[in-house]
Structures are given as C-alpha cells and as structure tokens.
C-alpha positions as CSV (number, residue, x, y, z in Angstrom):
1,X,0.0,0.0,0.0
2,X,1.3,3.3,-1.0
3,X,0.7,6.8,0.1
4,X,-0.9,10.0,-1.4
5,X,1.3,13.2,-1.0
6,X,-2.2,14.7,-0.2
7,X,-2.7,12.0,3.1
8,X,1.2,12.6,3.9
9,X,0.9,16.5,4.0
10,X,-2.3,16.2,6.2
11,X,-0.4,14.0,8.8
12,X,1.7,16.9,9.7
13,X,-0.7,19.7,9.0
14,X,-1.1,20.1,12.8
15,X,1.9,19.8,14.5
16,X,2.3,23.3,16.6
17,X,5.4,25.0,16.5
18,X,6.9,27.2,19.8
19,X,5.0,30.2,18.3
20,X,1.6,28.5,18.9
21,X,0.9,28.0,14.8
22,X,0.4,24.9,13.0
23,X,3.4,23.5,10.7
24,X,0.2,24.3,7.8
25,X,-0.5,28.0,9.0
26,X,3.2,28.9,9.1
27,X,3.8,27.7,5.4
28,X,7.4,26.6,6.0
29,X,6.8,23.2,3.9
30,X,8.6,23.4,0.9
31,X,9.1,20.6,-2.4
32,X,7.0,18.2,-0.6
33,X,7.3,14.8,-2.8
34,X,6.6,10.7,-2.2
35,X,8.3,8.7,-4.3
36,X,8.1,4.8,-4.1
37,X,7.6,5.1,-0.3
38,X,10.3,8.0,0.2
39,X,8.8,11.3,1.8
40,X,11.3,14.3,1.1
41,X,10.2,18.1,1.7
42,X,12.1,21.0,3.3
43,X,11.1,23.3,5.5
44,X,12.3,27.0,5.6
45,X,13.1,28.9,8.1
46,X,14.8,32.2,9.2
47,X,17.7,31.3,10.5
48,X,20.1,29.1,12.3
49,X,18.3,29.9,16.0
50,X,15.0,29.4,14.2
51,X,15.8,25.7,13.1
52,X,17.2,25.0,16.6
53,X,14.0,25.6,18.1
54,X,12.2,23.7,15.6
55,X,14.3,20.2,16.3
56,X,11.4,18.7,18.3
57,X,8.6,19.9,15.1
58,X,11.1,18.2,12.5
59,X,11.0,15.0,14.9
60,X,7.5,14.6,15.3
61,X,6.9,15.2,11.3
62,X,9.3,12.1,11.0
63,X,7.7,10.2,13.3
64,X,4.4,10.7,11.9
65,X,5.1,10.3,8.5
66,X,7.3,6.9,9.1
67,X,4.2,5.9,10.4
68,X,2.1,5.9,8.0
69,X,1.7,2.2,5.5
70,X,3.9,2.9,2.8
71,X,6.4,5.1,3.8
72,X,9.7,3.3,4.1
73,X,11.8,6.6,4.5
74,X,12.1,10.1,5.8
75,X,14.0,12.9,4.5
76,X,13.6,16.4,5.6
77,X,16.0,19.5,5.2
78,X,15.6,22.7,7.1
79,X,17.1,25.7,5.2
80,X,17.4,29.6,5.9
81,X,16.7,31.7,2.7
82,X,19.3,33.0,0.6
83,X,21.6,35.0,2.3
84,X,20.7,34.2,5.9
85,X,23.4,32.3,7.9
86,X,23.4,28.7,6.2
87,X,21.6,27.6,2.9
88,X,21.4,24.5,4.9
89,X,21.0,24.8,8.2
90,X,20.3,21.7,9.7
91,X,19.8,18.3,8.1
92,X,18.1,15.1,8.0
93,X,20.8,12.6,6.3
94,X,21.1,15.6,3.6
95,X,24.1,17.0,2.5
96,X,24.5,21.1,1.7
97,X,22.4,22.4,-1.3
98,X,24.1,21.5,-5.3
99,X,25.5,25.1,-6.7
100,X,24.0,25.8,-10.2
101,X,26.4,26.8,-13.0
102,X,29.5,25.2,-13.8
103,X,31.2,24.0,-16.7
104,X,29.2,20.5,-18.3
105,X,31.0,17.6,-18.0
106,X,31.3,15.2,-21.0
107,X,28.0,13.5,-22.6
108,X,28.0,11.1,-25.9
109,X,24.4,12.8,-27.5
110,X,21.3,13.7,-26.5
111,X,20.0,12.0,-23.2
112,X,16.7,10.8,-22.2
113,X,15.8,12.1,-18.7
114,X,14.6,9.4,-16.6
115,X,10.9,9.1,-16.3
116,X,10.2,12.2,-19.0
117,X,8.0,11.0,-21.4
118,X,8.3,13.8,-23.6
119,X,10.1,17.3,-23.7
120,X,8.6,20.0,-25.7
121,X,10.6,23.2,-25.9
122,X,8.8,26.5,-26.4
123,X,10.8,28.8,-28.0
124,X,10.7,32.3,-30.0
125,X,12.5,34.6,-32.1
126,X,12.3,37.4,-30.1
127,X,11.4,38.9,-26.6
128,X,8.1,40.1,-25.9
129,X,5.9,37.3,-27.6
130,X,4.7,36.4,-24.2
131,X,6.0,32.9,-24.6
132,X,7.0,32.8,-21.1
133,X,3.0,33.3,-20.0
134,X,2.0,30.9,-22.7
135,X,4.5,28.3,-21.3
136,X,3.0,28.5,-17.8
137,X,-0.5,28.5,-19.1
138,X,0.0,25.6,-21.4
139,X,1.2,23.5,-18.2
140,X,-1.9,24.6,-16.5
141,X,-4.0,23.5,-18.6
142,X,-2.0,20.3,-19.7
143,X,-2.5,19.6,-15.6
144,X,-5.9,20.1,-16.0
145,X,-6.4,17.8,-18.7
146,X,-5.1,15.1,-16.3
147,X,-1.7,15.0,-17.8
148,X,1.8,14.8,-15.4
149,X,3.5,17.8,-16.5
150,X,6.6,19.2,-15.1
151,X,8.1,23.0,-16.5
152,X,11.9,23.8,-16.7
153,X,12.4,27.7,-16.6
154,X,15.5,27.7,-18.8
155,X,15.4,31.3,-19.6
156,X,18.9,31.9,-17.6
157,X,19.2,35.5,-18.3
158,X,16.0,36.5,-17.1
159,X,13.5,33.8,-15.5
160,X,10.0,34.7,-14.9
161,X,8.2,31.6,-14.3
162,X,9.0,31.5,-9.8
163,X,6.6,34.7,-10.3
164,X,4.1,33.4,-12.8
165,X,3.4,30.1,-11.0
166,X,4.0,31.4,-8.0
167,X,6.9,30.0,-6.1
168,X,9.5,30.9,-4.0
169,X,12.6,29.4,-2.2
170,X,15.6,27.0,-2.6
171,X,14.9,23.9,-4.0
172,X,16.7,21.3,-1.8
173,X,19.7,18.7,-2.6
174,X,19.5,16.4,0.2
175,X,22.3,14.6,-1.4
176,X,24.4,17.3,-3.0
177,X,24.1,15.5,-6.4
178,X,20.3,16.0,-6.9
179,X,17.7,18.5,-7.0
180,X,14.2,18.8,-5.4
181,X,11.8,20.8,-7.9
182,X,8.6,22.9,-6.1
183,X,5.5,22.1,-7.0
184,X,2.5,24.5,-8.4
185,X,-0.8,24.4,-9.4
186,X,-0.4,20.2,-10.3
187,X,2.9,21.4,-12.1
188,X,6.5,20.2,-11.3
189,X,8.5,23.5,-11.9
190,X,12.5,24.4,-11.6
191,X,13.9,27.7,-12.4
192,X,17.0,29.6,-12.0
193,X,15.6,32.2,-10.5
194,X,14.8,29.8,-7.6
195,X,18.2,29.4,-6.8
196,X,19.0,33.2,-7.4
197,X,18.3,36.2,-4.9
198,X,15.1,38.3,-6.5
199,X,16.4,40.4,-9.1
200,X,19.5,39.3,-8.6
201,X,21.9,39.2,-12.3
202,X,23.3,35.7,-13.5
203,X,26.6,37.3,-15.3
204,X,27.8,34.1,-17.1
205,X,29.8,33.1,-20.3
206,X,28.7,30.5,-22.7
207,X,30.1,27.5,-21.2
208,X,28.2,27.9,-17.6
209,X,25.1,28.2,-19.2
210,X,25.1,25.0,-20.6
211,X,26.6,23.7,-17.6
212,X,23.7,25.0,-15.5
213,X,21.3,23.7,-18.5
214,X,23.0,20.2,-18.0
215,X,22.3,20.2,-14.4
216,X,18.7,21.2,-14.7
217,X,18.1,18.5,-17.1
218,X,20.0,15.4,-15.4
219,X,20.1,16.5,-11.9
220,X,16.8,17.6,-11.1
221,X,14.1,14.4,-9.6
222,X,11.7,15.2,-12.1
223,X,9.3,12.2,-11.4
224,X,7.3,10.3,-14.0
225,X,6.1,13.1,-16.3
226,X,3.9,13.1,-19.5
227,X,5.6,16.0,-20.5
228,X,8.6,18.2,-19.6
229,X,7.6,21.9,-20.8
230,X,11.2,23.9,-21.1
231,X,10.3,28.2,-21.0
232,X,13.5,28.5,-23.4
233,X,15.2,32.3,-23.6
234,X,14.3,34.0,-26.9
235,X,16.7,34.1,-29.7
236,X,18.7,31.5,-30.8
237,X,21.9,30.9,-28.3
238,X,24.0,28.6,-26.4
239,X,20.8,27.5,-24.3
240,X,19.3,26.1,-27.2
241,X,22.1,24.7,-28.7
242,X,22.6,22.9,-25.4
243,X,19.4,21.9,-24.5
244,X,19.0,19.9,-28.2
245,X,22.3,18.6,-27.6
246,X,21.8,17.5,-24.0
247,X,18.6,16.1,-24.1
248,X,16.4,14.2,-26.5
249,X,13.8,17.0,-27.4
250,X,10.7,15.5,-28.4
251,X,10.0,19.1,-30.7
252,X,9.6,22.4,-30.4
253,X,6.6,24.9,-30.3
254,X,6.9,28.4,-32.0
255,X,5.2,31.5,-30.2
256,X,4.7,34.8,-32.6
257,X,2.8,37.6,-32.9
258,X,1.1,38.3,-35.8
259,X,3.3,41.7,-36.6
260,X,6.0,41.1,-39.3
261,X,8.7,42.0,-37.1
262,X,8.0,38.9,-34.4
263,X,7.6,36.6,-37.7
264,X,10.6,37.2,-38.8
265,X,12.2,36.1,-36.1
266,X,10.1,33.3,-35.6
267,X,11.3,31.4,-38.7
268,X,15.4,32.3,-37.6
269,X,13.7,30.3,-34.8
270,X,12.2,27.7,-36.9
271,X,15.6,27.5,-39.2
272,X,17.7,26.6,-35.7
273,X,15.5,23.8,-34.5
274,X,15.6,22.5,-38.1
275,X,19.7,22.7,-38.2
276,X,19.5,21.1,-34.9
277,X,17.2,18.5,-36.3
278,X,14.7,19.1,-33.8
279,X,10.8,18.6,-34.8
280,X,8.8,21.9,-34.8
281,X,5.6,21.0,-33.4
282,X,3.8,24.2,-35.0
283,X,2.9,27.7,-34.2
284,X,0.9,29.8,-31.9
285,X,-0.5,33.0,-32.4
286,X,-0.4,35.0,-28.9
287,X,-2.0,38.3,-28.6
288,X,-3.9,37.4,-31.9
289,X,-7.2,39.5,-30.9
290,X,-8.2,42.1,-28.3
291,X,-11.6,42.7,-27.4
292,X,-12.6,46.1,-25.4
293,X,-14.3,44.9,-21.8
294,X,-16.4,48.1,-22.1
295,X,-17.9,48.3,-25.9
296,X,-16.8,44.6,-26.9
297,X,-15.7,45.9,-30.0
298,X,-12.5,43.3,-31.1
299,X,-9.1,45.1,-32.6
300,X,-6.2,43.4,-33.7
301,X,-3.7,45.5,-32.4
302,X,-0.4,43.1,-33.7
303,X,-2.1,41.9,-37.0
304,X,-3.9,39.5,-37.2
305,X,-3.6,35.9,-39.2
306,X,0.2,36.3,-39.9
307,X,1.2,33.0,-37.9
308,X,-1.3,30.9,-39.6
309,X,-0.4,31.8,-42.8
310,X,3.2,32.0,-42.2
311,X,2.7,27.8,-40.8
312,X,0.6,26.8,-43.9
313,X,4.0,28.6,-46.4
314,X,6.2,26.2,-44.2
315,X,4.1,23.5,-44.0
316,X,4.2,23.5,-40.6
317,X,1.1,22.5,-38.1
318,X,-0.7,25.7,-36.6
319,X,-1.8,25.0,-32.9
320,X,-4.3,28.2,-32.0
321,X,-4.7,31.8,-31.4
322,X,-4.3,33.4,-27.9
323,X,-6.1,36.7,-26.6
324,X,-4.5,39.3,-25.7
325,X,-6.2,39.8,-22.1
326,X,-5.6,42.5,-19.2
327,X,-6.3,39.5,-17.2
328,X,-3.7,37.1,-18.5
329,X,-1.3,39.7,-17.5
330,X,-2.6,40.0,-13.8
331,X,-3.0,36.6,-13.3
332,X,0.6,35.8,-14.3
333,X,1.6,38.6,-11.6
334,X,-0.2,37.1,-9.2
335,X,1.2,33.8,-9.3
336,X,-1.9,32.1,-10.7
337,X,-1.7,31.7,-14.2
338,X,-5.1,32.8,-15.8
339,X,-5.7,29.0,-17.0
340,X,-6.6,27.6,-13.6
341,X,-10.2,30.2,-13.9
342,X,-12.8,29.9,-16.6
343,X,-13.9,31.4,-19.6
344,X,-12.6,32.8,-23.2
345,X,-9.2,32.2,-22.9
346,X,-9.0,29.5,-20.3
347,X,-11.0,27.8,-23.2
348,X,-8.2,28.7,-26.0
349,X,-5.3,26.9,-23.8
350,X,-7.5,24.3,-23.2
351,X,-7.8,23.2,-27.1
352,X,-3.7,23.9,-27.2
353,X,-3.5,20.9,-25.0
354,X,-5.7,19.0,-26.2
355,X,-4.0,19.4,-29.2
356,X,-0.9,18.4,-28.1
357,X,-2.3,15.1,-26.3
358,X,-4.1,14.3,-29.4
359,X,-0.8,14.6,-31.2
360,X,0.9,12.1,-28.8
361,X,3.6,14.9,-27.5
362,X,2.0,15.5,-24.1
C-alpha cells in the first residue's frame, strides 16, 4: 500500500510549532514529494536559531510520516533563505544544497531524462511574444487535462516563471548530487531564478550556461512526467544549442505575434531547431485578438492571421490563437496563471492541449 502526497501533508498539517501556529499555518513546507515510499520536503526557516527551536517539530513530522503504510523513508532539510546564515542549516541525512552553473562535463548525445516522457521546448525569435505566459499556461491547462506535466524555466538570463506560478525558495539537494523541484498548481517546476536572490543578475559566459542547463536536465528528480515543458530564452543561443544537444527533445513549439517583425524572427527560430534537427511541433498566435471589456468591440492591435499563414507557407502545423487579455497579464503577476479560472481564454489553452495530447507529445 502506497501513500498519497495529499494524506502525507495532512499528517503533519497540525503539528504546533513554539510560536503556537500549525506547521500548515506557518507555510514553511517546501518541495514536498513521495516517491516509491520516500517522503522528502524541506522546510524554511529564518535562521540558524530558528531551526534550533524547531528540532522537536522536525522529529515529530518524522515520526508521523514513518508511520504511515507505505512510507519506508524520511527525509527532511531545514534551510534559511538565501543569504541568511546557512543555505542548509540543519539536516536530516542531507548534504549542503548543489551550486548551479558550472562548466558541463562530457556527454555522448542527446540524453533521455529518466521518467520524462516527452520534452517539448517552447521557443521564440524574439522577446516580448509572451511565450514565457503561454509556457506557464499551457502547463496549467495540460495539468488540467489530467496529464503529469513538469516545467523547466531555462530562460537563464531572465527567468520569470517562480513569479508566474508562483513560487518561492531554494529547492533542496538532500544529497548534493540531486535537485528537489517545487511544486505549483499540479505542475513540477525548476527555475534559476529559484536558486538566485530576486532580481539578482546571473553574469555568465557560454560555457556555464550550458553547464547550469546540464544540471537542470539530469540533476533535477523530475518524477514520472507526461511531458517536460522547457520556458526557453528568446533568440537563438547557447541555451538552445545545449538543450538539443543534452537532451532528446521531443520538438519544439513556436510563439509569434502576428506583426511582421516577431515573424521574422520566428522562422530564424524555426531554421535553428531545423539545423539542430529538432521537430517543430507548430505555431501559436499569442495576442492574436483584443476585445474592449467596455464596448466589446474586437481590434487586432499586432495583425492579425500572420502566424497561420506563415505555418501553412512552411508546411508547418498551426496549434491556435491566444487573446490578448488585461487579465492574463494580472493573473501571471499574481502567481496564478489565468488557465486555472474559466472562460474565453482559459478555453483557448484548453484546445492547445488537447492538441498536443491528441498529437501524442504530451
């Protein structure tokens, strides 16, 4: 008999800390996971003396959760935020946290990832497409459609997706060699900017990047997933080179506008992933229509139609249009991407996925 990671977070929902909260009300759990009768999750804390008071709340969550039929193994790992005293303050049988970014250590080809069904990289051209909020949407609504779908932030220079799904702190390494993701919304997520202060510059030449795209690939548990979604940077750089030369990419997924400017970059886009020889999937039309909340009237403020016929010159599949919506924008600020409501375009991202499951890729 196995157990849920719903049942195993209620067991230790109520513990009361020295302050007089619950373990639940003081939302310290972090990257709670079972896995074939292992129970791993951190909890956070401010500080060293913090983490010392809490030694009697970290042994009754063990004892309570190596009580329960199924679980065969405890790990816990109490950390301190980035740049308290210790990323690691005190430990179950964990070592110190893995450091992101080094140089990447010798591979023969592409690599499956253990347990990733498929990976389906969502690229652009250019900056600006919104193919970051499409990413985080699509895995919403992927989720939704009962699919296990994990999301790999890979834009390095500037990674968004902590915000958009919202999530926050260190992922754990409880060995050193391995990473912990966070989970959001019934997504499995890893960024960079969870292992980087808020707003804090990742100054890096070539060969780090792929180093610290190597590592986010092999090194995080990613689980048994349906699909790994990667948020790629725009353009056409070392990330990408790396990721279709680290791992075996399933395809890719174009996001454009419909303005000439964001299509020409597109198919610089399209041209890499065919020199890399990795399947393009299709193309997606974001910000395709706008209609006015007050009058209702519908403007097409990028163009309108230029990605669909741009996929039927290149023979390529094309997947949908996406609004563009005040409310996708607040949503993804908010940390609940706008695909978890109802309505218009919750409906839109709903068909994108479908899509994709009825093409086999998710």
């Amino acid at each position: 008999m196995s157990v849920n990671r719903e049942a195993a977070l209620r067991a230790i929902s109520d513990i009361v800390l020295p302050d007089g909260r619950t373990l639940e009300k003081a939302d310290l759990v972090r990257a709670f996971t079972v896995d074939e009768g292992t129970v791993r999750f951190v909890l956070e804390v401010a500080d060293a003396a913090v983490a010392r008071s809490l030694a009697p709340v970290e042994a009754e969550a063990k004892r309570r959760l190596e009580a329960l039929p199924g679980v065969s193994r405890v790990q816990i790992v109490m950390t301190a935020p980035a740049g308290k005293q210790s990323e690691a303050v005190r430990t179950s049988g964990a070592a110190p946290s893995l450091q992101i970014g080094r140089h990447p250590t010798g591979q023969a080809g592409p690599q499956a990832i253990p347990g990733v069904r498929n990976i389906v990289a969502i690229g652009s051209g250019k900056g600006g497409v919104g193919k970051s909020t499409v990413t985080s949407n699509l895995a919403v609504a992927l989720a939704r459609a009962g699919r296990k779908v994990g999301l790999l932030d890979a834009d390095i220079y500037g990674p968004s997706q902590p915000r958009m799904m919202g999530i926050s702190g260190r992922p754990a390494s409880p060995d050193g060699q391995h990473i912990e993701p966070l989970h959001a919304h019934g997504v499995t997520v890893m960024s960079i900017g969870l292992m980087l202060k808020e707003g804090e510059a990742v100054v890096w030449r070539g060969p780090m990047l792929m180093g610290a795209m190597q590592q986010m690939l092999q090194q995080v548990n990613w689980g048994e997933l349906d699909v790994l979604l990667i948020d790629l940077p725009p353009g056409t750089g070392d990330v990408q080179l790396s990721l279709c030369q680290k791992a075996a990419v399933t395809g890719a997924v174009i996001v454009s506008t419909p303005q000439d400017v964001a299509l020409l970059d597109a198919r610089r886009a399209i041209d890499m992933f065919n020199k890399l020889k990795t399947p393009v999937l299709g193309l997606i039309e974001n910000m395709s229509t706008y209609v006015c909340p007050n009058c209702g009237h519908e403007a097409h403020l990028f163009g309108h139609g230029g990605v669909a016929a741009e996929a039927a010159q290149l023979g390529l599949p094309f997947l949908g249009e996406l609004p563009l919506e005040l409310d996708v924008r607040l949503a993804g600020d908010s940390g609940r991407p706008v695909a978890l409501g109802e309505g218009a375009t919750v409906q839109a991202y709903a068909r994108l996925a479908a899509r994709l499951i009825r093409d086999g890729v998710a």
